[in-house]
N, C-alpha and C positions, 0 to 999 in steps of 0.2 A: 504494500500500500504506500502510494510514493507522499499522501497528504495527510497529516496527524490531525486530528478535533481534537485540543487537550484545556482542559478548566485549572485556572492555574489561582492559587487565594496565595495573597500576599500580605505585607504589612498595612497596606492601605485599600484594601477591598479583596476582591475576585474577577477574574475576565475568565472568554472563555475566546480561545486562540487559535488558528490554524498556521499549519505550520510544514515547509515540503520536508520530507525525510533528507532529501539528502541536502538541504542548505547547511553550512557552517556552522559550528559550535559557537564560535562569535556573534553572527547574525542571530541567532537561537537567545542567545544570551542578553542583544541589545532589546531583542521585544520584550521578552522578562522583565525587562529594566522598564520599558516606554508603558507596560501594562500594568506593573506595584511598584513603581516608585524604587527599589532597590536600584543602587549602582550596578551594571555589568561585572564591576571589576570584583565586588564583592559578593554575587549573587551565589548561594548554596540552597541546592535543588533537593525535596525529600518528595517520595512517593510509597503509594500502599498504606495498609492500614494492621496497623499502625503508625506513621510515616516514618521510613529508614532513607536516611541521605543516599544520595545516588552520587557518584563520582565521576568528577564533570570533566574529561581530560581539557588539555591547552586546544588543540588542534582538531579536526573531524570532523565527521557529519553528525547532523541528529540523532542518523539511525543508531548510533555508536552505543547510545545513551540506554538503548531497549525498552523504549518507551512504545505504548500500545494505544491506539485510540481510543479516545474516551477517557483515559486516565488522566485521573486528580490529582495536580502536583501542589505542593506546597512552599511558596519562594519565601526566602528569611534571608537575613544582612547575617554574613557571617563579616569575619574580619580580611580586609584586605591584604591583597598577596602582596608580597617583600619588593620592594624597586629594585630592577637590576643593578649591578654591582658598581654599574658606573656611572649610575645616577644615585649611589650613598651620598652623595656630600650634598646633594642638590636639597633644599628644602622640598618637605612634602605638603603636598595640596591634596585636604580628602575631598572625594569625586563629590559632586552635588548631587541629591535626589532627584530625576523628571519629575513632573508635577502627576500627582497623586491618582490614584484612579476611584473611581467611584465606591462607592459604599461602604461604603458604610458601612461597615459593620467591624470588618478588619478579627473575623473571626479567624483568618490563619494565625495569625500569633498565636490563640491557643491551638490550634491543630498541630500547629510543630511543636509545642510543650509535649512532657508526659502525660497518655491518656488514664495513667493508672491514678484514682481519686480518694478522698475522703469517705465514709458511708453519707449518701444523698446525691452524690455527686457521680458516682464511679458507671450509671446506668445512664447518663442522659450524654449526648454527644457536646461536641466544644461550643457549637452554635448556641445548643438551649444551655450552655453553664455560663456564654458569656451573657445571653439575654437578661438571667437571672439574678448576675453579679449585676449589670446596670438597671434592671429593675427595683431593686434594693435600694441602689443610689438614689434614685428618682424618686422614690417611695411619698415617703415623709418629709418631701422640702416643702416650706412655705409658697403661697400663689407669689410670683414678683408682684411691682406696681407695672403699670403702663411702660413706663422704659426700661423695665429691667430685662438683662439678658440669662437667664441663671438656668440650674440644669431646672429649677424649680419650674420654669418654658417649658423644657420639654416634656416634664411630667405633664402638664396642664392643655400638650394639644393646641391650645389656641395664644399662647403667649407670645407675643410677636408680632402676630399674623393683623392684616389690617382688617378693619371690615369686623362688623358682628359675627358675618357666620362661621368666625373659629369656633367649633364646639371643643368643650374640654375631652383631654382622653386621658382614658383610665392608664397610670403611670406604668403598671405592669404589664399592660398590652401593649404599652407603647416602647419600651425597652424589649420585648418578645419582638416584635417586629423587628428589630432592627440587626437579628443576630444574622441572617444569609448574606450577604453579598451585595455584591454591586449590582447592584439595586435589590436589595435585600427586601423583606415586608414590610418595614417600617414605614417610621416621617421625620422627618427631620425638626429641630427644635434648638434653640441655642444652648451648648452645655460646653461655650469656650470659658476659660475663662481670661477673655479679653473685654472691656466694653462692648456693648453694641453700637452698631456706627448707624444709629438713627431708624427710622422708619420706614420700611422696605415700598413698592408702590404696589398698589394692591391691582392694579393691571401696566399693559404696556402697548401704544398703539401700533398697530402694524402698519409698516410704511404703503402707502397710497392702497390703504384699507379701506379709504369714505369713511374714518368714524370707527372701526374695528379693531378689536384690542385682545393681545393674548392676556388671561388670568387664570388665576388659582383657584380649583374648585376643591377644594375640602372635602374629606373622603373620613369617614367614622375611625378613630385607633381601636379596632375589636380586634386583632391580630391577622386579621385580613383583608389591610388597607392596602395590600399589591393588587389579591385577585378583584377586589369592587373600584380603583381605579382604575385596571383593564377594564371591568365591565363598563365604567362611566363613559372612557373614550370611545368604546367597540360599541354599545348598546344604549348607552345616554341612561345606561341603571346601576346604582350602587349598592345593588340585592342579589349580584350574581357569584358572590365569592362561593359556597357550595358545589355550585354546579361546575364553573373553572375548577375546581377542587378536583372534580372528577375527572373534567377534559386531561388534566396532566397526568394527572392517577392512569387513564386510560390510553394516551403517549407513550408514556412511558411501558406498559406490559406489552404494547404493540410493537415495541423496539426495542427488545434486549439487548439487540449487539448495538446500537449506539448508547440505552441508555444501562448500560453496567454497572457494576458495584461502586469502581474505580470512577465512572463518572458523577455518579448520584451520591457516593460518599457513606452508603450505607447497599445494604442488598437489598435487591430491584422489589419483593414482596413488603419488606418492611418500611423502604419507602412510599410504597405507594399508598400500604395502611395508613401512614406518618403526615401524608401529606393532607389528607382530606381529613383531618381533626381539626376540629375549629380554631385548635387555640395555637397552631403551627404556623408558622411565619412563611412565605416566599421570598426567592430572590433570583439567583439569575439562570438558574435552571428553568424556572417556569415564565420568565418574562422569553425564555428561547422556546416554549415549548408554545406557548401562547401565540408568538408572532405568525407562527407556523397553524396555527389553528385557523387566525383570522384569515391568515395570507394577507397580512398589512403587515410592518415594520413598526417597530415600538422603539419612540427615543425617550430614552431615560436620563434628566437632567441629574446631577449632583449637586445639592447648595454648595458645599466645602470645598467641592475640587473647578466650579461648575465644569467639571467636564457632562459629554456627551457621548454614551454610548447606546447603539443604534443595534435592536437584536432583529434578524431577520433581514440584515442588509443585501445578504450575498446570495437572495434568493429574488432577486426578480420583481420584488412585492409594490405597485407603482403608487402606494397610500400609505401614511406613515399617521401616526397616533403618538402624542406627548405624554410623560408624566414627570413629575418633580418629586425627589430625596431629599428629604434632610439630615441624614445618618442615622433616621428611625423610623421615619413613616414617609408614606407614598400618598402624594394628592394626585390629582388630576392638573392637565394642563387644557384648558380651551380657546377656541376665539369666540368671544364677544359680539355680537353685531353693533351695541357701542356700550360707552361705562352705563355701567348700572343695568343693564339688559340680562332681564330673565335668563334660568338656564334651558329655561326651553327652547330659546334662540340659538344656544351654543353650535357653534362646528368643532368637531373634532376630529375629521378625518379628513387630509386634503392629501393631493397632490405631492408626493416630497419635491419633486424634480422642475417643478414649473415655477415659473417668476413668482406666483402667486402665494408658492409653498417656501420658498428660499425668504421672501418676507416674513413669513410667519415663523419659521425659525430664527431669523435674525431678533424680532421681537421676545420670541420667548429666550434666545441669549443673554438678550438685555435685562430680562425681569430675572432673572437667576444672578445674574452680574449684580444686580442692585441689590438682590436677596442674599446673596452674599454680604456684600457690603453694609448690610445693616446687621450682620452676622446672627439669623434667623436659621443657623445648624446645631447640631449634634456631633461638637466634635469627642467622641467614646475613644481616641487615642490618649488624650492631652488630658483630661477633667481628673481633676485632685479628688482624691476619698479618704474614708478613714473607716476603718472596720469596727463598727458597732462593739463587735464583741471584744476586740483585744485591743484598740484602737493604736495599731499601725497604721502608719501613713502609706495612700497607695496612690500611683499616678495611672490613668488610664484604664482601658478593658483590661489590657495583657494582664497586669499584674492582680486585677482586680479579679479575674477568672484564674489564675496563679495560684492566689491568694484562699480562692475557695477552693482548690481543688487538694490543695493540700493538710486545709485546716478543717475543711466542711461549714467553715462561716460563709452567711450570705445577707449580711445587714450592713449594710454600707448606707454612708449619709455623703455629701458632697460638704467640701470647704473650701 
């Protein structure tokens, strides 16, 4: 097989990647880098399950590596190789990270840890131990005021967000969401701990729209705010999580050999049980199994990184559907016929490739760009904790799913 389909969760999300067999070890290496953020030069590769490092020679092809389609790899920053001998005297420059990939969630860090746990722990996979450690976090914060940006946002669903119709969400659901990938089930909420930089805009107009504007449609945090934002852009209904629930349930048994162990992360029966439980999160397995449902293209914003990633590109699909991440939860993206216009008026499905669709995307670049910049995310990398029960200091998911996996605490407060 000369083309690899390989799902690859990094420090800063998950992609899911193609790749020819016989390209370069280096080329192999720089997409790694352009798709989690790790440097090339320091990138160490684990696969299988458990994951066991694979060893990456200097030179060669892909194939070299025995890697299989469908297989789930796990990229982590080891430490960088030694500078040749005649570059000792030279000062050393550590490589910079690309910019970040989507989701949020960045549950590879715990994948590449030890999977062996605490009792409570040792039975649930890395995704629901990191949802649970930030759910914890989120828990018990106070509501902010109007301007505040605090993880106490993102428990709250609606903190940030302009416009009444942010409904609040329940803190637990809304940290569950957010454990799969880029573009995990979640919504995003702000849990930097930087200022917010103001008030994000609650639409954005599309260039020679007549009056048309991309905006935010708020989508319920019940742990299946991925599948009812599909349904909102695909069906204009946010009561179809269930039944998507099935369509990927039902994907997936129809395709073992693409959707495998090594792809889905778990084995193909107990995923499919797993995935149609109401309280189980999506991410980017089902936004590809999805695109492929509708035969439209799904572009998935990031607040944090705003990157864009597009599932169902490479397939032909000439109608593309938005949605927006905040590193926990998934809203809808729509156009407007103008501000303040029903959502009965909404369009959600245009065109990708026509003047008319290149506008609307520009627009919704712009509102993510601003949604960014009033820092309206969920950054689960960076947010300060403190473990309720032994009160250790902890920075981020990593440590915080670390943290529980070794001790069996999961009462975490933010500071």
């Amino acid at each position: 097989m000369s083309s690899l389909t390989l799902r690859c969760r990094g420090p800063s999300g998950q992609a899911t990647v193609t790749v020819d067999a016989a390209s370069s070890i280096a080329d192999f290496l720089a997409l790694l880098a352009e798709k989690t953020g790790v440097p090339a030069a320091c990138i160490e590769i684990l696969s299988g399950f458990p994951p066991k490092q694979i060893q990456v020679p200097a030179e060669g092809a892909v194939s070299a590596l025995g890697l299989a389609n469908g297989d789930t790899l796990t990229v982590r920053q080891g430490a960088a190789p030694p500078p040749p001998p005649a570059a000792s005297q030279q000062p050393q420059v550590a490589p910079s990270a690309p910019a970040a990939s989507p989701a949020a969630a960045g549950a590879a860090a715990a994948a590449a840890g030890a999977l062996d746990g605490a009792a409570g722990f040792a039975d649930m996979d890395e995704d629901e131990m990191l949802a649970r450690a930030i759910a914890a976090s989120l828990e018990q914060q106070p509501q902010p005021g109007p301007a505040s940006a605090s993880a106490a946002g993102a428990a709250a669903g609606g903190s940030g967000r302009p416009g009444p119709a942010a409904t609040p969400r329940p803190p637990a659901a809304a940290a569950a969401s957010a454990a799969a990938a880029a573009p995990s089930g979640g919504a995003p909420r702000s849990v930097s701990n930087a200022p917010a930089g103001g008030p994000a805009p609650a639409s954005m107009p599309v260039a020679g729209g007549d009056g048309s504007c991309v905006v935010r449609r708020v989508i319920d945090s019940d742990n299946s705010c991925l599948f009812n934002a599909v349904g909102y852009v695909m069906e204009g209904s946010r009561s179809t999580a269930a039944r998507l629930r099935r369509v990927v349930a039902d994907a997936v048994r129809s395709d073992p050999f693409t959707f495998n162990e090594g792809f889905l992360g778990k084995p193909l029966d107990g995923y499919c049980d797993w995935i149609q439980q109401s309280d189980k999160w999506g991410g980017a397995i089902e936004l590809f199994i999805l695109a492929q449902h509708y035969r439209r293209e799904i572009a998935a914003f990031d607040i944090r990184t705003k990157r864009c990633d597009v599932y169902g590109q490479d397939k032909g699909y000439a109608d593309r559907v938005l949605l927006i991440y905040d590193g926990l939860h998934y809203d809808a993206l729509a156009v407007a016929a103008f501000e303040g216009a029903p959502e009965e008026l909404d369009v959600t499905c245009f065109e990708a490739r026509s003047g008319g669709g290149a506008a609307i995307m520009a627009a919704a670049e712009k509102l993510v760009a601003a949604t960014n910049a009033a820092r309206q995310f969920t950054d689960t990398a960076n947010f300060t904790l403190r473990c309720g029960v032994c009160q250790i200091g902890l920075k981020g998911e990593k440590e915080a799913v670390e943290h529980a996996k070794a001790t069996g605490h999961s009462n975490f407060a933010e500071y």
